[in-house]
N, C-alpha and C positions, 0 to 999 in steps of 0.2 A: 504494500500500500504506500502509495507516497504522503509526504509530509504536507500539511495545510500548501495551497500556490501562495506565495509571497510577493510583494509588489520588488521590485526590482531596490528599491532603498532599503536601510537599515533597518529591520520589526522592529515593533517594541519590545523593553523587555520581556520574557518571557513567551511570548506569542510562538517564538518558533520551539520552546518547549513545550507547550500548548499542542502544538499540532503532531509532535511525535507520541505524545500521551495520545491521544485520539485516535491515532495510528494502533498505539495497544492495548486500549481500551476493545476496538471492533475486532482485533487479532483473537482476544480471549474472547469475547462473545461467539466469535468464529469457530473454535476451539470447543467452546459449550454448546454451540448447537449442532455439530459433530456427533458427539458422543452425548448429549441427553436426549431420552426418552422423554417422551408428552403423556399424561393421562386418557387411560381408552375413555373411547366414546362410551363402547359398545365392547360388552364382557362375553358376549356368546351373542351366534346366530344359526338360524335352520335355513337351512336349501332347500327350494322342492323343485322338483324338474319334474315333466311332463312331456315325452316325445311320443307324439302319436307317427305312424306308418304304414301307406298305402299304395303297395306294390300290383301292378299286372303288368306282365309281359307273355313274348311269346317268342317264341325260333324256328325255326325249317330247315332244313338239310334234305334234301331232295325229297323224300317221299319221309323222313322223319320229322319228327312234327312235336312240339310240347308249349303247352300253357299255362302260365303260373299267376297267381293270384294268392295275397295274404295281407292281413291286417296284425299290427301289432299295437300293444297300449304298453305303455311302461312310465308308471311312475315311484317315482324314490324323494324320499325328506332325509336328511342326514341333520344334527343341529352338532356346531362347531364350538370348540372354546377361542377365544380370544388368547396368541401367545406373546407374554409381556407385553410392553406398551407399544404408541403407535413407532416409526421409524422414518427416518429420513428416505430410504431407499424401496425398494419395490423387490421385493427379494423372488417375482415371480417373474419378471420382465426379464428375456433374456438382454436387452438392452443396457438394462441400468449399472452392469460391472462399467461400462464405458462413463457414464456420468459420472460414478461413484471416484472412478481415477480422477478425471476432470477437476469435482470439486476439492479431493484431495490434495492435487497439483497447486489451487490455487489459497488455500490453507497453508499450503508448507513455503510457498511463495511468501508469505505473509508474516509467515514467522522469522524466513531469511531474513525481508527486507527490513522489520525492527532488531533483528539479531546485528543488522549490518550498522544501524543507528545508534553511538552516543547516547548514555540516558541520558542527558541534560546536555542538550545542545551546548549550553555555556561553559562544560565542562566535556570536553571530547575523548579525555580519557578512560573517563568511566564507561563501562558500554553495556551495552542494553541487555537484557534477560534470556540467556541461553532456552532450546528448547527444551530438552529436560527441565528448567526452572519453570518454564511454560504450563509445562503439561502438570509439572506435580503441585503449582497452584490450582489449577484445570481442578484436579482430582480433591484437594482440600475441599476447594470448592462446593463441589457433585457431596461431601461426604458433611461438610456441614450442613446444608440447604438442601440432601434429598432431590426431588422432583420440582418444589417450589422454583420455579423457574423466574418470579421476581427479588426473592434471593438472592439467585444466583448472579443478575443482573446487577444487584444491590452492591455484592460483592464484587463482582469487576469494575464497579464504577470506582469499589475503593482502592483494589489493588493499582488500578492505574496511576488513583491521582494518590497511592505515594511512593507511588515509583518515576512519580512526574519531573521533580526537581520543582516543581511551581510553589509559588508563596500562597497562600491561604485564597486569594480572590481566584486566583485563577486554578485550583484545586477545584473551588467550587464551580466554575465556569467548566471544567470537565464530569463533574457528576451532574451539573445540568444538562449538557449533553445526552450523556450517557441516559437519563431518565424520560429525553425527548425522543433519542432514537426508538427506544422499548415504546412510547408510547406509537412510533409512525409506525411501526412492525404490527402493533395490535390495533389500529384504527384503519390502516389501509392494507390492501391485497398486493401481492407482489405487482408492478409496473410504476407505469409514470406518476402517481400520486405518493405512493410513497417516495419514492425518488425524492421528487419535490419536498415532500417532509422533510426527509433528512438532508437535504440539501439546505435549506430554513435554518435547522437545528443549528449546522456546523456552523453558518454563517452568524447566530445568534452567540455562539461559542466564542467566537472572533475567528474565524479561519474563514475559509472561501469552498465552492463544492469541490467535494473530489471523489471521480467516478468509482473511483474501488470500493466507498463506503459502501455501495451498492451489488457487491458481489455476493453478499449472504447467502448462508446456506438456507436452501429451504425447509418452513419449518416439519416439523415431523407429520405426515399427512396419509401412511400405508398402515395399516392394521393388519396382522397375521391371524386367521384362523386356522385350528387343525383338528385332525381327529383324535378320538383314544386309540385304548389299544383293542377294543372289540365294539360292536354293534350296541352292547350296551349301553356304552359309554356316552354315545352318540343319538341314542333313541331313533335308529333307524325304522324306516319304515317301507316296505317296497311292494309296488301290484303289479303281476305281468299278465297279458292275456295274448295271446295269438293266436289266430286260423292260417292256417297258409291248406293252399290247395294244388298239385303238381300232377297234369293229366297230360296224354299225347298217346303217340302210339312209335316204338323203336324195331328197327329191323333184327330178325333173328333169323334162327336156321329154319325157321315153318314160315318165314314170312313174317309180315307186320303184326307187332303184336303191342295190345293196346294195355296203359298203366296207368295206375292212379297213385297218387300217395299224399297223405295229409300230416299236418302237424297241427295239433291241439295243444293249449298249456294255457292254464286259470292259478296262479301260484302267485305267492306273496313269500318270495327266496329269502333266506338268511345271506345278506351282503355286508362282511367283514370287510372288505376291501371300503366301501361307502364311508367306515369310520376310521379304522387305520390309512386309509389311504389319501385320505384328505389332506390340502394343503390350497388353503383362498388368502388372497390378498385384497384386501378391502382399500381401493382410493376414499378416503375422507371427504378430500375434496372435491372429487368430482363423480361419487358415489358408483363407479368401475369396480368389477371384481376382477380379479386377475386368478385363474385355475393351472394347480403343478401337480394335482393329483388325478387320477381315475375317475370320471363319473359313470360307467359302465356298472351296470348285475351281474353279468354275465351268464352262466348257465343258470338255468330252469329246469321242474320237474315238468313232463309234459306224455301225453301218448301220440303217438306214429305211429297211423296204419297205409301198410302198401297193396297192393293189387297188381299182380300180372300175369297174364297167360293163364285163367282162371285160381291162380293159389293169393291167399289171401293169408297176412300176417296183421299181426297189432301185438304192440311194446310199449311198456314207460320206460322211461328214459330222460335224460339231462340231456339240454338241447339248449342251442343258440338262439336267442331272439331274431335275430336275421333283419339288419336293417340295410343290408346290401348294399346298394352304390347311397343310399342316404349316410352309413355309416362316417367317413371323413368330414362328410360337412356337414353332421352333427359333434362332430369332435370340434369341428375349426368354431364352431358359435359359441362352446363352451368353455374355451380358451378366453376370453376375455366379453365378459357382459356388462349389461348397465344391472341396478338392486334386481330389477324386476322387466317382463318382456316377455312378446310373442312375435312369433317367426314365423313365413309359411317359406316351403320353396318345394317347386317341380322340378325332379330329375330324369336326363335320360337314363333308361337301361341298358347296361353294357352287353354288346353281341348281342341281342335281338332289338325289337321293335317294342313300346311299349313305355311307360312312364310310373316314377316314384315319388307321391307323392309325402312332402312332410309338413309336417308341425311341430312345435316348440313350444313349450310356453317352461318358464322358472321365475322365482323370486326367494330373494332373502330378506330374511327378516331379522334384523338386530335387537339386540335387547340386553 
């Protein structure tokens, strides 16, 4: 961060100590919103998802011939705990390792550029606060003042101004500061008006704007949800229904010969995976979930009966729900939602003629 802009004449006294203090003043705020934690919103939440599926198709191969038709319902509730508080980071975004460097980068930047700064301007020998001294203020901090995050503020306002070299007025001209900035953080939303706040501030401070004020980390805004370690944990709840129906006629050594086969299943599955498997990341702000776990049942208890060439079979059996070519692009919807929504969409059938129709619908509920 650079030092207060200075008119090209001599400052006043102190003014150019002033602005090095202000420099690590926003250093350690920098440093604490980093590494604190914010208060959840929201201590546990239930999913419910609702994919309905409505398959017909059909194929030819010269005198071969088959027709497929099936319905599928599948709904599942899974209810999440909230794990520790909210986080700066998005831990579900494969993106956000890239950010995370970024803000890192411009953090350790910060701490160079007052590591490289004289505490007290007027005194150039003395030199400013190693990052080890940094951090293990940082952590005093965090250990006196807990969560309280205007504490913590409290406390950088003081660590700076007495490590300022400033005389009493202008000590207090940096905890005003420091009390102005906290206050544009919590009155305006990241962009131009806050800017503008803290740009007011510094100038009220006596210094002039300086864009780096404005690099802060954003504040903590991602909430982790996850599962236990069983169904119970979780109060899963799950209902699958399906008909599918599979006729035509396939060539053999008598000639054509015509078959049927069906798939039944009315079953509300035990899905462990629904709770252990779980991992949501809740945007705060912009009410986005972000999904790193499985939303799939997967097998069911079901009966299949076949028919061909007069012999006739029926079995129970564990069976796939079968959402065919819908399958992918109900994975890709549940990769990243808003709380609540419905979806429709038609697909083609792959190798034959014929369409897959879907629906969607899920919401979360916090609490």
């Amino acid at each position: 961060m650079n030092p207060l802009s200075l008119p090209q004449d001599p400052p006043p006294r102190g003014l150019a100590a002033l602005g090095w203090s202000l420099s690590l003043l926003i250093t350690t705020v920098a440093l604490l919103a980093v590494a604190l934690p914010a208060e959840a919103a929201e201590r546990a939440g239930r999913l419910t998802v609702t994919v309905e599926v409505e398959r017909e198709a059909s194929t030819r191969n010269g005198a071969e011939h088959a027709r497929h038709k099936s319905s599928s319902f599948v709904q599942f509730a899974t209810t999440l705990q909230a794990s520790g508080e909210p986080e700066t980071f998005n831990a579900a975004d494969p993106a956000e390792a890239t950010r995370q460097m970024a803000r890192a980068a411009q953090v350790q930047q910060r701490v160079q550029q007052v590591q490289q700064r004289p505490q007290n301007p007027q005194n150039p020998a003395k030199a400013g606060p190693s990052q080890a001294e940094l951090m293990a203020r940082v952590q005093q901090m965090q250990a006196l003042c807990g969560n309280d995050r205007d504490c913590l503020a409290r406390e950088a306002m003081k660590y700076s101004a007495a490590n300022s070299g400033l005389d009493a007025a202008g000590q207090g001209r940096l905890q005003a500061y420091g009390a102005a900035y906290r206050q544009c953080e919590a009155r305006h939303p990241e962009g131009a008006a806050r800017r503008g706040c803290i740009d007011d501030a510094r100038r009220q401070a006596g210094g002039q704007p300086d864009a780096s004020d404005h690099d802060d980390t954003p504040p903590p805004r991602y909430q982790r949800f996850l599962g236990g370690l069983n169904g119970t944990d979780c109060q899963v709840e799950t209902r699958v229904r399906l008909t599918e129906r599979n006729e035509g006629a396939t060539a053999d050594v008598q000639g054509m010969v015509p078959f049927v086969t069906t798939r039944q299943a009315d079953d509300r599955p035990a899905t462990p995976l629904l709770c252990a498997g779980q991992h949501l990341v809740l945007d705060l702000q912009s009410g986005e979930l972000w999904n790193q776990g499985s939303l799939g049942v997967g097998e069911v208890h079901g009966v299949r009966t076949s028919s061909k060439g007069g012999r006739s079979e029926r079995s129970e059996e564990r069976m796939d729900i079968g959402w065919y070519e819908a399958a992918p692009w109900i994975a890709e919807q549940l990769r990243r939602f808003p709380r609540q929504g419905t979806l429709q969409q038609v697909l083609p059938v792959a190798g034959g003629s014929g369409q897959v129709k879907v629906k969607l619908q899920w919401r979360f509920e916090g609490r």
